[in-house]
N, C-alpha and C positions, 0 to 999 in steps of 0.2 A: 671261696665265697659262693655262695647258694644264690642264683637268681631269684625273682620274687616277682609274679606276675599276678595281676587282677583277671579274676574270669568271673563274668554277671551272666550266671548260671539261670537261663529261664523255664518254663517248663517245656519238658519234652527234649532237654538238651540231652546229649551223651557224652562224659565225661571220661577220654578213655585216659588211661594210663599205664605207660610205660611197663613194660616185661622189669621185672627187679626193683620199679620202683620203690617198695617194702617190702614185706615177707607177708605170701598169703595171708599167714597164719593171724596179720593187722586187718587184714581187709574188715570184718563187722569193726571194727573199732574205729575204722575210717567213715567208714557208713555211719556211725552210728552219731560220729562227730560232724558230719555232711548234716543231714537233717537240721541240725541246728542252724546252720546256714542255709538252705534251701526252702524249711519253714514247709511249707504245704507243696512246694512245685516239685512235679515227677521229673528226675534225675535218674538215668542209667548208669551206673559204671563198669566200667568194661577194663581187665587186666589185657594186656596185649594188645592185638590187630583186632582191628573193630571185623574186618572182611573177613572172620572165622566162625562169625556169627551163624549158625543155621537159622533156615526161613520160620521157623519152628518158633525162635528165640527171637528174631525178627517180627513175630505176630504178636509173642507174650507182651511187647514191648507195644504195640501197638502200631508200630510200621507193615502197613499193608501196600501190597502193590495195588495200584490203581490202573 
């Protein structure tokens, strides 16, 4: 049995998921079916540990230190 949780994704949230969750190779196709749900708000997704992020990748995203 598959658990089955609600997440109300606002903008700016990050959406991490699990290492093995699906196969890279889905990832656009998950994205692409995200959209549909998310509609106009900016949504990150992130395969693995959020904390492998470079500041780099943390700026694109628009997390700046303050």
């Amino acid at each position: 049995m598959v658990a089955v949780r609600k997440i109300d994704l606002q903008d700016g949230d990050v959406l991490q998921l699990g290492e093995g969750a699906f196969p890279p190779a889905e990832l656009p196709r998950f994205i692409d079916q995200l959209r549909h749900v998310v509609g106009e708000r900016r949504v990150m997704v992130i395969m693995g540990d959020v904390r492998q992020l470079s500041e780099a990748d943390m700026n694109a995203a628009g997390w700046y230190r303050k």
